[in-house]
C-alpha positions in Angstrom: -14.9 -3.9 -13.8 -13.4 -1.0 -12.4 -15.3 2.6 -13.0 -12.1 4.8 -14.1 -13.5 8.6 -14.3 -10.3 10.1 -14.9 -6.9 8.1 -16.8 -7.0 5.0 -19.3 -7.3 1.6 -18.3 -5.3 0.5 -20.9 -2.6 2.7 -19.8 -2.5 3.1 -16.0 -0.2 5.5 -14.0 0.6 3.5 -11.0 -0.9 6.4 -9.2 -4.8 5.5 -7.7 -7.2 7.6 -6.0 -10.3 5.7 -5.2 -13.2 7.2 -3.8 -17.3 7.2 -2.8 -19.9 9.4 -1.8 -21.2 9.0 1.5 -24.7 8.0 2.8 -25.7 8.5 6.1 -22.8 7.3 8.8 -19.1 8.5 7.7 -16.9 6.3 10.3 -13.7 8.7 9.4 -14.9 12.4 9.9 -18.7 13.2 10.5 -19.0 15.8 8.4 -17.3 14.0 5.2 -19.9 13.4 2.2 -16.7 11.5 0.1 -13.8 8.6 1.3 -11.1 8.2 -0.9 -8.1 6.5 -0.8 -4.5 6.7 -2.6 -2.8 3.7 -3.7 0.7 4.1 -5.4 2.3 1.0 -7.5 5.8 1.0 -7.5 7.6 -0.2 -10.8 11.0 0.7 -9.8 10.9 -2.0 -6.4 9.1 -4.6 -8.7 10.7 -8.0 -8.5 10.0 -11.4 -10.7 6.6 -9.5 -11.5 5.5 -8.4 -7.6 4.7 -5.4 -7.9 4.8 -3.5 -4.4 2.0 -1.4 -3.7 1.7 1.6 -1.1 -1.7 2.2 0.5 -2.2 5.1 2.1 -4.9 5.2 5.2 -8.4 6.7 4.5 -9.5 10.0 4.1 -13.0 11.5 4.4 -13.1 14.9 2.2 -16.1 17.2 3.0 -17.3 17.4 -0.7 -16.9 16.8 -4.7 -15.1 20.4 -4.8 -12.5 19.3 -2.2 -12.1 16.0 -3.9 -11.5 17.8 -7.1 -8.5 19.9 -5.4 -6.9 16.8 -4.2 -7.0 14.8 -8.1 -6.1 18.2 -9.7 -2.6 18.3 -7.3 -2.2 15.0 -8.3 -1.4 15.9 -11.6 -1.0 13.0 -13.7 -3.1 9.9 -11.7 -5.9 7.4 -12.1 -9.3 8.2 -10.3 -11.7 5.3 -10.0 -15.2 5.7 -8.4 -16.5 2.7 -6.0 -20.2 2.0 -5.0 -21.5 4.8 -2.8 -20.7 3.6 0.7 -23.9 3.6 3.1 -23.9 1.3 6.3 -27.4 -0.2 6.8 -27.8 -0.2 10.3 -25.1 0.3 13.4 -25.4 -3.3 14.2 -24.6 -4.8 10.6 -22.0 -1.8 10.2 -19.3 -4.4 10.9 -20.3 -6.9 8.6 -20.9 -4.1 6.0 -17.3 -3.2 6.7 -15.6 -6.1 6.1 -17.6 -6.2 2.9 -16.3 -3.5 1.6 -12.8 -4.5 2.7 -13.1 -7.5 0.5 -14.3 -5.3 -2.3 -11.4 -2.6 -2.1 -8.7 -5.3 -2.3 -10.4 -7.1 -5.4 -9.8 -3.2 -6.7 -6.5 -3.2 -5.7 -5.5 -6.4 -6.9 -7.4 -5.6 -10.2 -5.6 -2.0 -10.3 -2.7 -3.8 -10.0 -2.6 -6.6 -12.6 -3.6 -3.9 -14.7 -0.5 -2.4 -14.3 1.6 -5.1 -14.6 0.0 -6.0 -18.0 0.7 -2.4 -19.1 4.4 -2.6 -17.5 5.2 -5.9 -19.5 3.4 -4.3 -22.6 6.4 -1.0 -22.5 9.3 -2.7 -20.9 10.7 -4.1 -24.2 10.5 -0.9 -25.7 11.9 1.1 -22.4 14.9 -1.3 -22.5 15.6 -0.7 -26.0 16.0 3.2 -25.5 18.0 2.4 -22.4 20.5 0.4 -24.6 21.0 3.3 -27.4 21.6 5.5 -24.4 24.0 3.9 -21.7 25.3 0.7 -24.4 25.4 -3.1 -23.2 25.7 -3.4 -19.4 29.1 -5.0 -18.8 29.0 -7.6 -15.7 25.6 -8.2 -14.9 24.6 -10.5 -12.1 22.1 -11.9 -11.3 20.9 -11.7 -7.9 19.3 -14.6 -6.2 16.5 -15.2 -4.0 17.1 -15.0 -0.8 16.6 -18.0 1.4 13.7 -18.3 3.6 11.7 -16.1 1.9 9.3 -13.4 2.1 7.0 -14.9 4.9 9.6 -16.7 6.6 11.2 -13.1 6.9 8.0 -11.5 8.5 7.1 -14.2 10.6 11.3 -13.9 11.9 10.8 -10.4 12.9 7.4 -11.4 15.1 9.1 -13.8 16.7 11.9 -11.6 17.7 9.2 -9.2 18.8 7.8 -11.9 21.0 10.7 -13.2 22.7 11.7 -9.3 23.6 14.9 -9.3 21.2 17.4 -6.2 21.8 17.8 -3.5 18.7 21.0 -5.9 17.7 19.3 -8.4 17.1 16.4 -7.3 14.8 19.2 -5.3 12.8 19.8 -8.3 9.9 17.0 -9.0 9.2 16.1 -5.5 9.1 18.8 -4.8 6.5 17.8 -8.0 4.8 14.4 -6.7 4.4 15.5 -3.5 3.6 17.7 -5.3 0.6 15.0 -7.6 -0.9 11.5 -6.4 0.2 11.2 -2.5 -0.2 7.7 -2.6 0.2 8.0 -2.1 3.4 8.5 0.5 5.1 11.2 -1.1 8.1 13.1 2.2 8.7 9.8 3.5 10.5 9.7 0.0 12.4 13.3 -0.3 12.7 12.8 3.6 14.8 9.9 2.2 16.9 12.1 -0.6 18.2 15.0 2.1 19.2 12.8 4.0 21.1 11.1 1.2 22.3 7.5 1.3 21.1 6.2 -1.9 21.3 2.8 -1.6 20.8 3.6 0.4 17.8 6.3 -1.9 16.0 3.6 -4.9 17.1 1.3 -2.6 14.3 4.3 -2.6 12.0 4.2 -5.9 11.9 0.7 -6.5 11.4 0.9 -3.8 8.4 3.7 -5.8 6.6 1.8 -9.1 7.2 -1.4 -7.6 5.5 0.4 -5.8 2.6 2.2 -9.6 2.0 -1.7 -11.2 2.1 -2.8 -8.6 -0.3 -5.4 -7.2 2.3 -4.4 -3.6 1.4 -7.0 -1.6 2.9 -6.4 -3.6 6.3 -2.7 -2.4 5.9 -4.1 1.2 5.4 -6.6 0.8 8.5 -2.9 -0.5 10.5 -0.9 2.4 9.4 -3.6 4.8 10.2 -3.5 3.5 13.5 0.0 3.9 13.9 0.1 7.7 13.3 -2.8 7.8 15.6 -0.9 6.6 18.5 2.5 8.6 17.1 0.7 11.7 17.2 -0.6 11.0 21.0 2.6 10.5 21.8 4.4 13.7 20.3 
């Protein structure tokens, strides 16, 4: 069950911050007593009930006053404590973290369905409103699914990663991700393989595969080491 401490379960905002007190080792920043993390779910991108979902890479925040800056800038957001995180000892840290892994994407996917429920719940209503103000939509269309899918369009980019493909040749399938799949975030990839950052689009790629898996805080971990090796680089 998640632990909400600030917002209503019955009526989430699609805006998460998730956090824990600290115990002994912080891996992020050794002075931190809190991690948190912020996860944003996108109803705008949602498509035949998949909702995308943002997760941003973790922070460590040096205490409960600093935490309480962050949620009041927030404005309008969920917060949702975990299980204090302390690792047992350095040589079961690894395990411990991949534990906790697991546990953070049960939140997530839990957050999410939430969400979704909520979404489904309003929408009716929403689209009623939307009728009194704009009328009947003339023309619709409906757009189809596009073929190959969502892993067939992932695995399509790794493959031209691996084979050494020129920008021209990643650019469909970039524009057709950037059409059907806006969860992720291919102009930032699309720039790595212009300025030929390998190593860095090869992350990309891994992000994208673990946001499609559902292993969000994986896809945080990927992203965090993305800006790690941008920022060396600047």
């Amino acid at each position: 069950m998640l632990n909400f401490v600030k917002g209503d379960s019955q009526a989430p905002t699609g805006n998460l911050i998730a956090f824990c007190k600290v115990i002994g080792k912080n891996p992020f920043e050794s002075d931190g007593s809190i991690i948190a993390i912020h996860v944003v779910v996108s109803n705008i991108s949602a498509r035949e009930n998949s909702f995308p979902v943002v997760v941003f890479p973790p922070v460590s925040l040096k205490n409960e006053p600093e935490l309480s800056r962050v949620i009041s800038f927030q404005g309008k957001c969920d917060v949702i404590r975990l299980d204090d995180f302390q690792i047992p000892s350095d040589s079961q840290e690894q395990e411990y973290m991949n534990d906790r892994l697991e546990q953070f994407n049960d939140l997530v996917r839990d957050y999410v369905d939430l969400y979704q429920r909520y979404h489904e719940k309003i929408a009716p209503k929403l689209s009623e409103e939307m009728k009194l103000l704009t009328g009947p939509a003339e023309g619709e269309k409906r757009v189809s699914s596009p073929s190959g899918g969502e892993q067939a369009t992932l695995e399509k980019l790794q493959e031209l990663l691996k084979t050494g493909a020129g920008p021209g040749d990643f650019s469909p399938v970039i524009r057709h991700i950037e059409k059907n799949y806006p969860q992720y975030d291919i102009q930032n990839f699309e720039k790595s393989i212009h300025q030929d950052q390998t190593e860095i689009a090869s992350l990309y790629i891994k992000k994208f595969f673990a946001i499609h898996e559902e292993r969000y805080e994986a896809a945080a971990l990927f992203q965090a080491r993305i800006m790690q090796m941008e920022s060396a680089r600047s």
